[in-house]
C-alpha positions, -999 to +999 in steps of 0.1 A: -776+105-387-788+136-363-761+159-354-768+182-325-779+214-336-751+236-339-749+276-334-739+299-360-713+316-337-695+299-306-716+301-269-695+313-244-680+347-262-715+358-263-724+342-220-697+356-214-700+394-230-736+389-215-723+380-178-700+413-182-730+436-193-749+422-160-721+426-135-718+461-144-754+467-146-757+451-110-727+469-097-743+504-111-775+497-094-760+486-059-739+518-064-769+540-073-790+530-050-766+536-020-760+566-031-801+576-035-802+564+000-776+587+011-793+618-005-825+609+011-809+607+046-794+642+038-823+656+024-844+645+053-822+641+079-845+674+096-877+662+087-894+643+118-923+627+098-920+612+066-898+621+042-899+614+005-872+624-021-878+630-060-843+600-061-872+578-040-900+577-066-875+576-101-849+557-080-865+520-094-885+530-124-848+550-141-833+515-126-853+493-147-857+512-179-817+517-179-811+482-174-839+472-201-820+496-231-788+482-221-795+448-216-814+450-253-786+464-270-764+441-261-784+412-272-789+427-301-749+424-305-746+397-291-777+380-316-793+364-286-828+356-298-856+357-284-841+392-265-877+401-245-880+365-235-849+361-218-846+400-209-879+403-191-871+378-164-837+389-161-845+422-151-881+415-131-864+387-113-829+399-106-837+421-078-841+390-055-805+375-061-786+411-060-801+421-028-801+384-011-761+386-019-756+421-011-772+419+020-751+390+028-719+398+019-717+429+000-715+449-031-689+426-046-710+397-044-741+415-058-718+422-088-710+386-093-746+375-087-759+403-111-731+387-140-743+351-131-782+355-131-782+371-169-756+349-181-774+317-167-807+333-181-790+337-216-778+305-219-819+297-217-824+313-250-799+283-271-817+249-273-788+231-263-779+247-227-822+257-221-826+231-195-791+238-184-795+276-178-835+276-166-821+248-137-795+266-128-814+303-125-839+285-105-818+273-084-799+303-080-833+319-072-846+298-046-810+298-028-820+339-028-851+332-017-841+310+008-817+333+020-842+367+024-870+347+038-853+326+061 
């Protein structure tokens, strides 16, 4: 008889701590952004030519490699194997979904989008929901896509 292969530890604690850690890492990047735009309309708000800010060239690179520690210490908690196969394309890809939602609704929505992308991407990384979580990202990128490029 085959019984379905069964994980060690139950699913959706660990989806679930995973959505959390990506709605606040969305809703800190939507915030921190905003607020390195501000600073850069401050900073150059006298400057009639271009105008670049120190916030403008660290603003994506501190983004990233904040997200990438975070994201891997909580997988590590969490014991989602493989972690840089799953974190990788949650962080490389995400910027599509977050800004497709914030610039259609808002910040809110960027939160719940940033909570849903790495939670759907997680679920990729257990056999059993793989096909469940990859269709479902996809489709939730495309929809982004869709919605940016229209």
């Amino acid at each position: 008889m085959n019984t379905p292969h069964a994980e060690p530890r139950p699913v959706i604690p660990r989806a679930f701590g995973v959505a959390v850690s990506g709605a606040v890492l969305a809703y800190g990047a939507v915030h921190f952004f905003s607020w390195v735009k501000h600073h850069n309309d401050q900073a150059c708000e006298k400057t009639d030519g271009l105008c670049w800010t120190w916030w403008d060239w660290a603003a994506i690179p501190l983004t990233l490699t904040t997200a990438l520690i975070i994201l891997m210490i909580v997988y590590k908690q969490l014991d989602i194997e493989p972690r840089l196969a799953v974190v990788l394309p949650t962080i490389l890809l995400a910027p599509f979904p977050l800004l497709a939602a914030q610039t259609t609704v808002g910040w809110w929505a960027a939160t719940i989008t940033g909570g849903a992308w790495s939670c759907l991407l997680a679920l990729a990384a257990w056999g059993r929901y793989r096909i469940l979580g990859l269709s479902a990202s996809a489709a939730l990128l495309l929809a982004s896509l869709v919605v940016l490029y229209r």
